[in-house]
CHARMM-style PDB file with segment names, atoms N, HN, CA, C and O in Angstrom:
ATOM      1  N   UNK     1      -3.149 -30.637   2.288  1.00  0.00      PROA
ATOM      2  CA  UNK     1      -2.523 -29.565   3.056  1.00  0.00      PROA
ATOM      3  C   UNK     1      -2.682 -28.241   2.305  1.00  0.00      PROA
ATOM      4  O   UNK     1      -2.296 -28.107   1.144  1.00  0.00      PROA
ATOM      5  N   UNK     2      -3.467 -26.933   3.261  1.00  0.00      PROA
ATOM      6  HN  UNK     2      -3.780 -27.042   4.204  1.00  0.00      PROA
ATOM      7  CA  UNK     2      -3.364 -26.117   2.540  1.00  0.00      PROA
ATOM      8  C   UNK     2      -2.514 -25.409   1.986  1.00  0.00      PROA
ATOM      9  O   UNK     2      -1.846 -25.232   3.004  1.00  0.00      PROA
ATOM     10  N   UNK     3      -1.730 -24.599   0.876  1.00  0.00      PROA
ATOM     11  HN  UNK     3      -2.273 -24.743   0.049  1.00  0.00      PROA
ATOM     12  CA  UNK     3      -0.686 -23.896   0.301  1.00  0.00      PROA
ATOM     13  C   UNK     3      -0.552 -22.506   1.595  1.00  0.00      PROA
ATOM     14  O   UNK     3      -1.236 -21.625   2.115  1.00  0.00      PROA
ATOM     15  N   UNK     4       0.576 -22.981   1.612  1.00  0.00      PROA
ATOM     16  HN  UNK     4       1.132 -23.697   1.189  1.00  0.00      PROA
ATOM     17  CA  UNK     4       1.623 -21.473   1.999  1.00  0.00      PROA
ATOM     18  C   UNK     4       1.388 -20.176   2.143  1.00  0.00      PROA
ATOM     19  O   UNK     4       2.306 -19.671   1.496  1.00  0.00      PROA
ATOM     20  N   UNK     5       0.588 -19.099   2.684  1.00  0.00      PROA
ATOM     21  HN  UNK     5      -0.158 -19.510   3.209  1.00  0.00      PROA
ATOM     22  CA  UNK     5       0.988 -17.750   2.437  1.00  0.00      PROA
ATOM     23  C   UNK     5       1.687 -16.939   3.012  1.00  0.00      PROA
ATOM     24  O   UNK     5       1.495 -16.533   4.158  1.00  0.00      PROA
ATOM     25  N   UNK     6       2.687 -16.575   2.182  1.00  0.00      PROA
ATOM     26  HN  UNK     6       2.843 -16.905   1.251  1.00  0.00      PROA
ATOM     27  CA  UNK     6       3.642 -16.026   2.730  1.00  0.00      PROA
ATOM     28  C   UNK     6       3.292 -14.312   2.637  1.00  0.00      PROA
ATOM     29  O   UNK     6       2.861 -13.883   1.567  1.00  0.00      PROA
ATOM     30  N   UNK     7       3.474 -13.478   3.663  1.00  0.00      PROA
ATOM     31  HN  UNK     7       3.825 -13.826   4.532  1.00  0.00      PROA
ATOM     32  CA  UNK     7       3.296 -12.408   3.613  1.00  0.00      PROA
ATOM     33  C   UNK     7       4.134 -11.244   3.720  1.00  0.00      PROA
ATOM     34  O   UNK     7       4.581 -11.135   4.862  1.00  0.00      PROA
ATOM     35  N   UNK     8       4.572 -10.166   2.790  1.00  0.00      PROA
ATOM     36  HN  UNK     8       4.209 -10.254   1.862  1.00  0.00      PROA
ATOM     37  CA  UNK     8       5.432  -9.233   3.144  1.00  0.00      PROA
ATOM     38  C   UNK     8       5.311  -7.811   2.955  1.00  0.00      PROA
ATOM     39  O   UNK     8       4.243  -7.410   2.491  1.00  0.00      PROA
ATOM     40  N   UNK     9       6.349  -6.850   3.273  1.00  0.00      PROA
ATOM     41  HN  UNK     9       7.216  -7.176   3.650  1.00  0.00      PROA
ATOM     42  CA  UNK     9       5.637  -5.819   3.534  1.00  0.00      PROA
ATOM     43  C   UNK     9       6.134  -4.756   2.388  1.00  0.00      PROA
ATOM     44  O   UNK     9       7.236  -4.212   2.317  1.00  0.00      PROA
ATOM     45  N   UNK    10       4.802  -4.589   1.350  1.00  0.00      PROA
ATOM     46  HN  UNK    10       3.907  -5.031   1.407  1.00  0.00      PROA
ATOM     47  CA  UNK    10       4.370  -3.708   0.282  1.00  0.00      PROA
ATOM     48  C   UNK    10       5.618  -3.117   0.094  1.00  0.00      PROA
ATOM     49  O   UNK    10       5.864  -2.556   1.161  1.00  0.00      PROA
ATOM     50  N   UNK    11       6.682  -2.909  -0.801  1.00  0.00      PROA
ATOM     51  HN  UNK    11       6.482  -3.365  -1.669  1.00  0.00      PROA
ATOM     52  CA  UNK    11       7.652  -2.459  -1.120  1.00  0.00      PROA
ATOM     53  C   UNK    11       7.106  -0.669  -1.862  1.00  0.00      PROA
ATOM     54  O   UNK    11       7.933   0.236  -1.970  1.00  0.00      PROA
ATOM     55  N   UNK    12       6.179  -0.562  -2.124  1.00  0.00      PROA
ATOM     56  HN  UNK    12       5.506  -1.298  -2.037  1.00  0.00      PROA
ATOM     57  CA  UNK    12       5.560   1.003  -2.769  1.00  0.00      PROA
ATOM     58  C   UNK    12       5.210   1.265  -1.841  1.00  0.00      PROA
ATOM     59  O   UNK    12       5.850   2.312  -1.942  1.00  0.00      PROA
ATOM     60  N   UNK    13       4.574   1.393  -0.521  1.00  0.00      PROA
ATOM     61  HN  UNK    13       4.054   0.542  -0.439  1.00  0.00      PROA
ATOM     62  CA  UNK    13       3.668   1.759   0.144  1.00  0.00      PROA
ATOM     63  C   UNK    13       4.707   1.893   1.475  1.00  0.00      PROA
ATOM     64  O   UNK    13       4.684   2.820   2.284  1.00  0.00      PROA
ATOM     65  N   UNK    14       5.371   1.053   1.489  1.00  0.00      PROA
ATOM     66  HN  UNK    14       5.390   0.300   0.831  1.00  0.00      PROA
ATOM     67  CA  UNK    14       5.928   0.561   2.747  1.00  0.00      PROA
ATOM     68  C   UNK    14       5.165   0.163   4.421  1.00  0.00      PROA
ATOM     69  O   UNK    14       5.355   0.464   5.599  1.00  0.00      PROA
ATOM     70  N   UNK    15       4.251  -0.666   3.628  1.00  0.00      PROA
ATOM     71  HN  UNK    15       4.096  -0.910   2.670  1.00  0.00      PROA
ATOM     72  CA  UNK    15       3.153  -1.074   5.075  1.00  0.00      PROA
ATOM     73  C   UNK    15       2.152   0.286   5.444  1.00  0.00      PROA
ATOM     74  O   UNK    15       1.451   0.441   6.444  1.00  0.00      PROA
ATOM     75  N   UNK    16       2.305   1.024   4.504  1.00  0.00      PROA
ATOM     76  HN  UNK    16       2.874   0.897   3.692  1.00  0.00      PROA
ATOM     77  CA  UNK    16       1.408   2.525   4.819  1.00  0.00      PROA
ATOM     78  C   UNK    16       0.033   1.920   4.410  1.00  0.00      PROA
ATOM     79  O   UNK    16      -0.901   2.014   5.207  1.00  0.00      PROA
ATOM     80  N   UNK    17      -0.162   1.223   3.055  1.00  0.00      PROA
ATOM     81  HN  UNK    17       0.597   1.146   2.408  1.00  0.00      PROA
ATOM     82  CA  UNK    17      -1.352   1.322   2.253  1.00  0.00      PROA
ATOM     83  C   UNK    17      -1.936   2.193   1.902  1.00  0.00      PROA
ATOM     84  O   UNK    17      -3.165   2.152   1.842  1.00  0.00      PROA
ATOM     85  N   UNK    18      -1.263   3.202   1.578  1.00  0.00      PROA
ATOM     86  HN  UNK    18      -0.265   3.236   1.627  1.00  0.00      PROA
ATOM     87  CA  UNK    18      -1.021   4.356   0.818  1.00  0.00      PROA
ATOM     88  C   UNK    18       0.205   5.132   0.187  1.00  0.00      PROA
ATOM     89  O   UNK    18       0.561   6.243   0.582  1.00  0.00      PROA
ATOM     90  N   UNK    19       0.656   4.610  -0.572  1.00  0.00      PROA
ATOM     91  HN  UNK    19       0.367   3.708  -0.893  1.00  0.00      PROA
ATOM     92  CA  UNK    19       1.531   5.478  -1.467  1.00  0.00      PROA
ATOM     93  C   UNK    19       1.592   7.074  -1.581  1.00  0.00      PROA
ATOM     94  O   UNK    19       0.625   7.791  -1.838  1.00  0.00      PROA
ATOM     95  N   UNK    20       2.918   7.504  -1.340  1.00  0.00      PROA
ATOM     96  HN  UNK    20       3.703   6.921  -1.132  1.00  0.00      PROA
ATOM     97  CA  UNK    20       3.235   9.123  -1.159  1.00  0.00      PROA
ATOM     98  C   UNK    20       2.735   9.616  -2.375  1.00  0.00      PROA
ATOM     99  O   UNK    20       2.896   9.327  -3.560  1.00  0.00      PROA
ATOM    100  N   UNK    21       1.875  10.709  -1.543  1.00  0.00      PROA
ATOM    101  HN  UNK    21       1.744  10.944  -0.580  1.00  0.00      PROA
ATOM    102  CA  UNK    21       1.228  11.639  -2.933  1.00  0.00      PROA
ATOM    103  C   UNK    21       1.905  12.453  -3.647  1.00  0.00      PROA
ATOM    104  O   UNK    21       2.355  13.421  -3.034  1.00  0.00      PROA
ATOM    105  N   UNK    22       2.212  12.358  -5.146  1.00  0.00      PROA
ATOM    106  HN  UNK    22       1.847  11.572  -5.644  1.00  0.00      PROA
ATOM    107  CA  UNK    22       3.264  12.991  -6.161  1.00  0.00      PROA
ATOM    108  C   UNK    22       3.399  14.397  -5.868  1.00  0.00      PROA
ATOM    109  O   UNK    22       4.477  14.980  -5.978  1.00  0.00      PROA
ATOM    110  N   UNK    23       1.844  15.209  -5.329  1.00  0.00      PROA
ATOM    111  HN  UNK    23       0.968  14.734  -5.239  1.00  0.00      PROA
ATOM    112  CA  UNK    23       2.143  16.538  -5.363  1.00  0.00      PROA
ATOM    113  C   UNK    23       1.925  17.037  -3.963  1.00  0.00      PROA
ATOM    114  O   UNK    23       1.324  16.731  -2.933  1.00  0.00      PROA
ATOM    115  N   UNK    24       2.917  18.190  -4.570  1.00  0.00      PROA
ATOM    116  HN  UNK    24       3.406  18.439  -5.406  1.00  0.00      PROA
ATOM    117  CA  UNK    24       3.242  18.708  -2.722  1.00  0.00      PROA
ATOM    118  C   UNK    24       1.683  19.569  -2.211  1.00  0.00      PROA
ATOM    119  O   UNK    24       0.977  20.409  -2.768  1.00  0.00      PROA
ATOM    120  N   UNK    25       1.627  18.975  -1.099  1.00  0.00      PROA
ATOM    121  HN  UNK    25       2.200  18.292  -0.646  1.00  0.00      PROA
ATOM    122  CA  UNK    25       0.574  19.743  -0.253  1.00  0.00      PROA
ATOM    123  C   UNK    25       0.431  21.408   0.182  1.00  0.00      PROA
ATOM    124  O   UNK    25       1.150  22.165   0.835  1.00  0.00      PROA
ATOM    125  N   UNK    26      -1.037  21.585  -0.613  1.00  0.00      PROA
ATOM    126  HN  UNK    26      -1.622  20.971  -1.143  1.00  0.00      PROA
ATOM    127  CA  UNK    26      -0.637  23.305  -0.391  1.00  0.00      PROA
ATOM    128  C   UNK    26      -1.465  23.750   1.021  1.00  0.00      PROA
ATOM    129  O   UNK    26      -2.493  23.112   1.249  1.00  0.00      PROA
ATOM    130  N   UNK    27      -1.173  24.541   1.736  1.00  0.00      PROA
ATOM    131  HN  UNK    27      -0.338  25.059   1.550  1.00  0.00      PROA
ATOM    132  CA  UNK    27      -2.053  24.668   3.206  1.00  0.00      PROA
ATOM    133  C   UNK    27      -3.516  25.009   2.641  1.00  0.00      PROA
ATOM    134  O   UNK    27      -3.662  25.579   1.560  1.00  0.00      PROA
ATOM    135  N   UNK    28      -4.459  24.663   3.356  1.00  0.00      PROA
ATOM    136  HN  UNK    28      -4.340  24.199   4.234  1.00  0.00      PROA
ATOM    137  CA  UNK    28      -5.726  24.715   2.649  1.00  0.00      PROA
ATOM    138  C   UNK    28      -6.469  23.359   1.880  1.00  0.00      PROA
ATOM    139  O   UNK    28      -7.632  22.966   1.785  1.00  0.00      PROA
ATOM    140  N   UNK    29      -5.115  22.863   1.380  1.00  0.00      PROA
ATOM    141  HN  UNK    29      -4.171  23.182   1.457  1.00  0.00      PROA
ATOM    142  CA  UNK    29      -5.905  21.897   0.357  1.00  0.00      PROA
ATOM    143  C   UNK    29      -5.495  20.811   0.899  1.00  0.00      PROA
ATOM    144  O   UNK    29      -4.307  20.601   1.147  1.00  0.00      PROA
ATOM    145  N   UNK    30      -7.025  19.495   1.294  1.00  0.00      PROA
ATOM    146  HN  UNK    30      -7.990  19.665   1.093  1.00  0.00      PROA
ATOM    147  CA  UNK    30      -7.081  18.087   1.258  1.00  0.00      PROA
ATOM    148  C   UNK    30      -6.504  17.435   0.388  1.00  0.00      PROA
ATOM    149  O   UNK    30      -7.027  17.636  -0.708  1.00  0.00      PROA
ATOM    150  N   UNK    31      -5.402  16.525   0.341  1.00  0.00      PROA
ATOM    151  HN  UNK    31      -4.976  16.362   1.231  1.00  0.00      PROA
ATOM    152  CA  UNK    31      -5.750  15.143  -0.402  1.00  0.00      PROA
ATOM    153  C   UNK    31      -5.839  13.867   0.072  1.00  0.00      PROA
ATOM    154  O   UNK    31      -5.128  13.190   0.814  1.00  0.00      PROA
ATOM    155  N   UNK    32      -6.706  13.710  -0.421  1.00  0.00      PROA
ATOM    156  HN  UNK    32      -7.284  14.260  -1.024  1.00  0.00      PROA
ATOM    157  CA  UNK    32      -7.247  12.470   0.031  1.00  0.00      PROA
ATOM    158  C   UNK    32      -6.220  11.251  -0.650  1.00  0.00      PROA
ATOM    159  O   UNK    32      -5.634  11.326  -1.730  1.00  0.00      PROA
ATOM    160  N   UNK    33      -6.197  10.185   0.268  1.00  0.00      PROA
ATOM    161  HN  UNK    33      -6.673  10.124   1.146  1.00  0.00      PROA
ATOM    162  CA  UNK    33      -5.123   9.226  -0.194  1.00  0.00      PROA
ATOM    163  C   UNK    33      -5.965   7.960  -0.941  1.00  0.00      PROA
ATOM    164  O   UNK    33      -7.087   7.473  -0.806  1.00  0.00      PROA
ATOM    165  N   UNK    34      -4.835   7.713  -1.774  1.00  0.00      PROA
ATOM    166  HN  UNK    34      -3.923   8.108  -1.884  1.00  0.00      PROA
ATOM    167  CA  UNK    34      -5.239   6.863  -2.863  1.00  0.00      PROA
ATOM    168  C   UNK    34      -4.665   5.433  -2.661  1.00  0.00      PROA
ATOM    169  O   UNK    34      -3.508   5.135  -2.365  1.00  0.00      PROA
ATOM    170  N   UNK    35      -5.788   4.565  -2.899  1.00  0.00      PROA
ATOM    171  HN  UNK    35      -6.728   4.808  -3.140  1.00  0.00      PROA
ATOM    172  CA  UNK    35      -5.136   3.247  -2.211  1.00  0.00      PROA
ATOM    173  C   UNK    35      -3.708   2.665  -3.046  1.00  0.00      PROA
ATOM    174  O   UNK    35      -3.676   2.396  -4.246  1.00  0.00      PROA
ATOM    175  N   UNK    36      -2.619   2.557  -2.135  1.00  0.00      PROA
ATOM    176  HN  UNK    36      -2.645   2.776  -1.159  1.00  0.00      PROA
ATOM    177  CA  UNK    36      -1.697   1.797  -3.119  1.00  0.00      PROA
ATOM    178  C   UNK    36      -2.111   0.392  -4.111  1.00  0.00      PROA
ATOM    179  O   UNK    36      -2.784  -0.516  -3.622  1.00  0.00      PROA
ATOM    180  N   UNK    37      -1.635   0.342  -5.513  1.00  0.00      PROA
ATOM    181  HN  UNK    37      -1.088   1.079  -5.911  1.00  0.00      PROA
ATOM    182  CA  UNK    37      -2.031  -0.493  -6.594  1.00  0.00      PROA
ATOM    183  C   UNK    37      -1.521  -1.774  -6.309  1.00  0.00      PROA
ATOM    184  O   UNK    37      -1.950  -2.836  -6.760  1.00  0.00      PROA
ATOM    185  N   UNK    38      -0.759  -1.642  -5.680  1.00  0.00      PROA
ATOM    186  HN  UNK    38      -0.410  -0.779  -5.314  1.00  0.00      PROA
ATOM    187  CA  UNK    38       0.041  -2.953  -5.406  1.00  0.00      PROA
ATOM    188  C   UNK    38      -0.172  -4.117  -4.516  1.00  0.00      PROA
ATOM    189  O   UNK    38      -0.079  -5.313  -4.791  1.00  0.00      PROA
ATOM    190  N   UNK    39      -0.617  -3.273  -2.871  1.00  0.00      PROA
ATOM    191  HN  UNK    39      -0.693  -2.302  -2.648  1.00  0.00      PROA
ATOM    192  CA  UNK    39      -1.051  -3.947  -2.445  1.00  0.00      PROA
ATOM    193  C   UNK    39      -2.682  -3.558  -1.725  1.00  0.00      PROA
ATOM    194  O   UNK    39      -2.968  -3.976  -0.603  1.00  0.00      PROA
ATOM    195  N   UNK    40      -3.595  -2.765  -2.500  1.00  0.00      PROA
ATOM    196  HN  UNK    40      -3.363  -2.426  -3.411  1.00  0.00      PROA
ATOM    197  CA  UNK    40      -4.700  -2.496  -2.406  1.00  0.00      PROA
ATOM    198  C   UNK    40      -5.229  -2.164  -1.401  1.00  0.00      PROA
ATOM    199  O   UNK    40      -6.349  -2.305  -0.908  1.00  0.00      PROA
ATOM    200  N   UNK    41      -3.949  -1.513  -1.019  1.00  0.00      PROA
ATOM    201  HN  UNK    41      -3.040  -1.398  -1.420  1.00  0.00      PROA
ATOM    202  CA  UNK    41      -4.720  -0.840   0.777  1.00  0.00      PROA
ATOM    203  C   UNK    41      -4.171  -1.558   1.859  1.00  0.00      PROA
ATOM    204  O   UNK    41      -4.630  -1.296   2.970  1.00  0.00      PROA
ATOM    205  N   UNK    42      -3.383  -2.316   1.778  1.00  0.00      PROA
ATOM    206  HN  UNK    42      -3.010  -2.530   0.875  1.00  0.00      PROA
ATOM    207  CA  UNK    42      -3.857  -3.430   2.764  1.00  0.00      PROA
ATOM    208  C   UNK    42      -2.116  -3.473   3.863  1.00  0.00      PROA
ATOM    209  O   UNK    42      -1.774  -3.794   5.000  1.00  0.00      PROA
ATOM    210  N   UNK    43      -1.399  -2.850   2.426  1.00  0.00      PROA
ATOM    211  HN  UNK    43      -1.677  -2.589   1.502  1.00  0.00      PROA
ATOM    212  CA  UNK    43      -0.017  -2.477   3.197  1.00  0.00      PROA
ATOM    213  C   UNK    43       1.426  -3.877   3.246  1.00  0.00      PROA
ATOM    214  O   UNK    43       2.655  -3.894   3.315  1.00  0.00      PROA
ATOM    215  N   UNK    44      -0.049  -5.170   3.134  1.00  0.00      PROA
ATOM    216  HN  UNK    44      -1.047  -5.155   3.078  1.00  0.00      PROA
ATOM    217  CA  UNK    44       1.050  -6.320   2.784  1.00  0.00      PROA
ATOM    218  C   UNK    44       0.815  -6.836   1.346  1.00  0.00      PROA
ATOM    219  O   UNK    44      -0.096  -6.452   0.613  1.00  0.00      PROA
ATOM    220  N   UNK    45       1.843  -7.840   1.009  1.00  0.00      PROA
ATOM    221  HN  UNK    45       2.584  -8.151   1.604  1.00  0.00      PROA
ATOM    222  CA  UNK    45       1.532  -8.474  -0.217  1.00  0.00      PROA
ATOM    223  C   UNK    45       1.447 -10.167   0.206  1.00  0.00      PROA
ATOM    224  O   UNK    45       2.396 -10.758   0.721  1.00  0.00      PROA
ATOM    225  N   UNK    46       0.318 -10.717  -0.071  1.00  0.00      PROA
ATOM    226  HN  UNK    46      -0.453 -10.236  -0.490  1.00  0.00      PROA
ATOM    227  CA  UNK    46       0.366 -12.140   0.254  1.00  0.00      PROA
ATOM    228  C   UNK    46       0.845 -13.085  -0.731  1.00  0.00      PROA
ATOM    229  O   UNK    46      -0.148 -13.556  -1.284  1.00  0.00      PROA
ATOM    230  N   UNK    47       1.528 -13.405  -1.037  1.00  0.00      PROA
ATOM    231  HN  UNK    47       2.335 -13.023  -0.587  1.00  0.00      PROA
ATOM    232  CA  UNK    47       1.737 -14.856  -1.846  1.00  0.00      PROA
ATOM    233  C   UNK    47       1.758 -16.502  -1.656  1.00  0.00      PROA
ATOM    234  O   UNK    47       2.342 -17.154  -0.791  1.00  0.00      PROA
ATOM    235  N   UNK    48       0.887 -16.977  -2.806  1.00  0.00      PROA
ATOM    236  HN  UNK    48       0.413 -16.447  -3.509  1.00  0.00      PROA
ATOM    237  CA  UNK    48       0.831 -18.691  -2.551  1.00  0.00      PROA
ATOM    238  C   UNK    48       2.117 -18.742  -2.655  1.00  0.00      PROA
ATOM    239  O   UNK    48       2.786 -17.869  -3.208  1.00  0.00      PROA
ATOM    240  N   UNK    49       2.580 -19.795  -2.119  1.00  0.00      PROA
ATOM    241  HN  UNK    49       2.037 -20.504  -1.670  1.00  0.00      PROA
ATOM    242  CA  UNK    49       3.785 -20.518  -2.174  1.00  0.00      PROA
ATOM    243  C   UNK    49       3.425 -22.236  -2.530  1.00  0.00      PROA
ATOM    244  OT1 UNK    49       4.342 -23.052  -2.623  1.00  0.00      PROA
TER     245      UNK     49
END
């Protein structure tokens, strides 16, 4: 039987898969978003169980 994955939703990111950018946005300037570390973009976290 295969193992368990249980899936939930990125506690840093909050299902965004992107984490809030530290600095404030100036008009004019792009930032481009940086994948959250945690759950690598993806917004969930999977775990074996």
């Amino acid at each position: 039987m295969p193992p368990k994955i249980k899936e939930h939703t990125c506690p840093l990111c909050k299902g965004t898969g992107f984490p809030k950018s530290m600095e404030p946005a100036r008009p004019g300037r792009r930032i481009y978003p940086v994948k959250c570390e945690s759950c690598h973009g993806k917004g969930k976290i999977s775990e074996m169980s």
